[in-house]
Structure formats: C-alpha cells, structure tokens
C-alpha positions in Angstrom: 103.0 103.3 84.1 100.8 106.1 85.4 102.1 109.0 87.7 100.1 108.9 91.3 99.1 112.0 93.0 100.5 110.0 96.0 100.5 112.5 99.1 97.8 115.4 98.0 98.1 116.8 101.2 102.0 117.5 100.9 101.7 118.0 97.4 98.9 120.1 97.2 100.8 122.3 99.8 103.6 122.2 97.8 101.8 123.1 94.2 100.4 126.2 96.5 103.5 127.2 97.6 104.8 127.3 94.1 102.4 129.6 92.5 102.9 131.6 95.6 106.1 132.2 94.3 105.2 132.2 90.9 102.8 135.4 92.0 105.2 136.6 93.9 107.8 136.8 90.7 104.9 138.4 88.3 104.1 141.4 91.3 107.4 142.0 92.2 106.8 140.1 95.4 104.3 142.6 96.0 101.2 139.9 96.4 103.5 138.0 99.0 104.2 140.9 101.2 100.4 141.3 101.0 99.4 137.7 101.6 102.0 135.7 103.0 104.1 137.8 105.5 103.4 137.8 108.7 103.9 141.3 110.3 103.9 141.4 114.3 102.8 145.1 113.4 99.5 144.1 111.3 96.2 145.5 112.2 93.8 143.7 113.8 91.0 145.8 111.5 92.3 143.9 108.5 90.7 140.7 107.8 94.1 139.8 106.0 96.1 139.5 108.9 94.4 136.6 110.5 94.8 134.8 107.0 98.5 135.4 107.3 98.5 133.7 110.7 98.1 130.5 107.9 99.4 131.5 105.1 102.7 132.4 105.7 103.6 128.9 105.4 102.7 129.1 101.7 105.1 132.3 100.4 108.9 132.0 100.2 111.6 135.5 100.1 113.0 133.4 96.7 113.1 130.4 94.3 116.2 129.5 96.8 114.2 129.7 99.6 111.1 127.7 98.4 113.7 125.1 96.7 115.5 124.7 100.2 112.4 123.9 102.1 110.4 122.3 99.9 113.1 119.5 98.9 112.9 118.8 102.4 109.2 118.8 102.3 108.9 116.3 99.8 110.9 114.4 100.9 109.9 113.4 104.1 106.5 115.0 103.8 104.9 111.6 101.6 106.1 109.0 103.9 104.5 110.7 106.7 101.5 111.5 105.3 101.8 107.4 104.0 101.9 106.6 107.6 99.5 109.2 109.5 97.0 109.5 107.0 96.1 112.6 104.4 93.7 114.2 107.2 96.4 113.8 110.3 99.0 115.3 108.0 96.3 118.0 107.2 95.6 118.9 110.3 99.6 119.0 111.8 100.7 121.5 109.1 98.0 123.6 109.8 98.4 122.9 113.8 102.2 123.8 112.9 101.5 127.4 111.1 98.7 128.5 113.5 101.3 127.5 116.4 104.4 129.0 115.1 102.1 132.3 113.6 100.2 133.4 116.8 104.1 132.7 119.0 105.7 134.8 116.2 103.1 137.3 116.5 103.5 137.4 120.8 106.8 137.5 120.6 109.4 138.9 118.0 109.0 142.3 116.1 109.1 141.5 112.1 107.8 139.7 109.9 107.7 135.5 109.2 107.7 134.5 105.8 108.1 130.6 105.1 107.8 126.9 105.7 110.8 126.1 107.4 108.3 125.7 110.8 106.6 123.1 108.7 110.0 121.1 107.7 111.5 120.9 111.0 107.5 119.7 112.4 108.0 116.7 109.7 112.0 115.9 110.8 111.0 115.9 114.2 107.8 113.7 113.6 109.7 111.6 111.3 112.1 110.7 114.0 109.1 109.0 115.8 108.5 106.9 112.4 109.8 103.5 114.1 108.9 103.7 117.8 107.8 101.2 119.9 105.9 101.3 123.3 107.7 103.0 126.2 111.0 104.0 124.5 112.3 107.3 123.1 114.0 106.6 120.2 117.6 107.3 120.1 117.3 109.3 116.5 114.9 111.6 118.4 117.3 112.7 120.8 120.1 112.7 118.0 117.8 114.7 116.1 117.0 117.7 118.5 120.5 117.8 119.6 121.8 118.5 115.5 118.4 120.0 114.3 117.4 121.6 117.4 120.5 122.5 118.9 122.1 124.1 115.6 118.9 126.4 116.2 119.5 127.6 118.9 123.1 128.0 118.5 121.9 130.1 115.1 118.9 132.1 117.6 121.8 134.5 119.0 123.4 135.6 115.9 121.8 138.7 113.6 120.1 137.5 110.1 117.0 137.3 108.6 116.0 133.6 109.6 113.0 132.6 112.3 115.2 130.3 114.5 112.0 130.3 116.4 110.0 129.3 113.5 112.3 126.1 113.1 112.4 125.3 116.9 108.6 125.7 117.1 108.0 123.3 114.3 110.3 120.5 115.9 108.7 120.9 119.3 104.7 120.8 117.4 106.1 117.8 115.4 107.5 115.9 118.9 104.4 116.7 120.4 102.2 115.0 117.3 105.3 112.2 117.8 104.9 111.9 121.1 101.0 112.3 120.9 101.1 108.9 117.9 103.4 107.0 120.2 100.5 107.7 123.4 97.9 106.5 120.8 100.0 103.4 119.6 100.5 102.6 123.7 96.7 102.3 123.8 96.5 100.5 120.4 98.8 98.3 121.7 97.0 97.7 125.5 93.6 97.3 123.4 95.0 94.7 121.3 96.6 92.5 124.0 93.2 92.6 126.1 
C-alpha cells in the first residue's frame, strides 16, 4: 500500500499552515505578526499588507489553535475537494480569505489571525454535499442555527476570537452551496432535454 497525496489542495494548505507555525515557534512568532496578521491599521505603502489580506488564513496564535482548525480542515476539507474538484476548492479558500480579509479590514479595529473563516466556509458547503433540485436541505438549516447561531451568540461577548471571521466563512460557503446546487439545477434541466 502506497500513501496518496489525496486532496493537494487542502493538504497543501494545511502543510503551509504548519510551517507557518513552525516559523512562527523559531522567531518568537515574530514572522507571523509580520506575515500572517491582519491589522485594520496596516499601511497601504507596504506591499505586505495586501499579502495579509490572503495569508492570514495560513498563521495560527498556537499549536492549539492550528490543531483546532485544522482537524476540522482535514476532515471535511478532502471530501469536498473529492466532490468539487482541486481547482473549485482552490478557488473557495481563496474566495473565503479575500472575503473575510477586505470585511475584517472595513469593519473591526484589530487584527485577524487564522483559518477558522475557512472551516466554517467548508461546514457550511458541506451541508450542501447531498442536495437535490429545489430543496434546502434540512442539515443546512440545522447547521446555521448551531454553527451560525452559536456565532453570533459568541459576537457580543469580549475575547480574542473573529466571530465575524466564522460567520463570514459559513455565509461564502452557503453561497458556493447554493451557487453548486444553481449549477446542478441546470445540469439537471440539460440532461432531461
């Protein structure tokens, strides 16, 4: 038996993310406040600010941190990316840290730090992983209400989490599962024609 490289995207991401935090151990975690935290203060003269608009996704506060999110991340992550394709799942975790970045960056003071944005895009999308045409499936709804909900419940307390982060990612990864079930409508219309 052979090990697969099964999902590079999400493990590609992943093995990123790691020697993020690896780098981040060796300099103190001075190379991920320089590359990977998002300040809504940044200049807009430094050309590393609009990488951070990315790459926050990629640094993690601690080994706890990266552990928690990217258990979550590998789990899901692979059968999505089974099931959307390597490019599509390429193109929503980028779509996901652009989205949450430039919001983070409008709205809150502070910096973002963390792929928590990209797991609840992937629980959200993964709700979507068995729907048919014109129904909403019921763990959709059952998801926002505990995922989502639990978010915003979280939004009005003091701490150093991105609530908005998390609730950003669910609504980018309804809108990519909302977006797959428009694409399996017309699929589905093309085929019976």
């Amino acid at each position: 038996m052979k090990i697969h490289y099964n999902s590079p995207v999400i493990l590609t991401f992943t093995i990123a993310a790691f020697v993020a935090r690896i780098l981040g151990d060796i300099s103190a975690d001075t190379l991920t406040r320089m590359f990977f935290v998002l300040q809504s203060n940044a200049s807009l003269f430094n050309p590393l600010s609009y990488l951070r608009i990315f790459t926050h996704v990629l640094g993690h506060a601690n080994w706890e941190h990266f552990v928690g999110n990217f258990s979550l991340i590998l789990l899901i992550g692979p059968l999505l990316e089974e099931k959307h394709g390597s490019r599509k799942m390429a193109i929503m975790i980028f779509t996901t840290a652009v989205v949450t970045g430039l919001l983070h960056l409008l709205i809150f003071p502070g910096g973002l730090l963390g792929a928590s944005g990209i797991v609840f895009m992937l629980i959200l999308l993964g709700s979507f992983s068995n729907i048919k045409q014109g129904h909403i499936p019921l763990t959709f709804i059952l998801i926002v209400i505990l995922y989502l909900g639990k978010e915003l419940y979280y939004s009005f307390r003091q701490d150093n989490i991105s609530q908005f982060a998390h609730i950003i990612g669910g609504l980018v990864g309804s809108g990519f599962g909302f977006r797959g079930s428009q694409e399996l409508d017309k699929t589905t219309t093309t085929d019976a024609i």
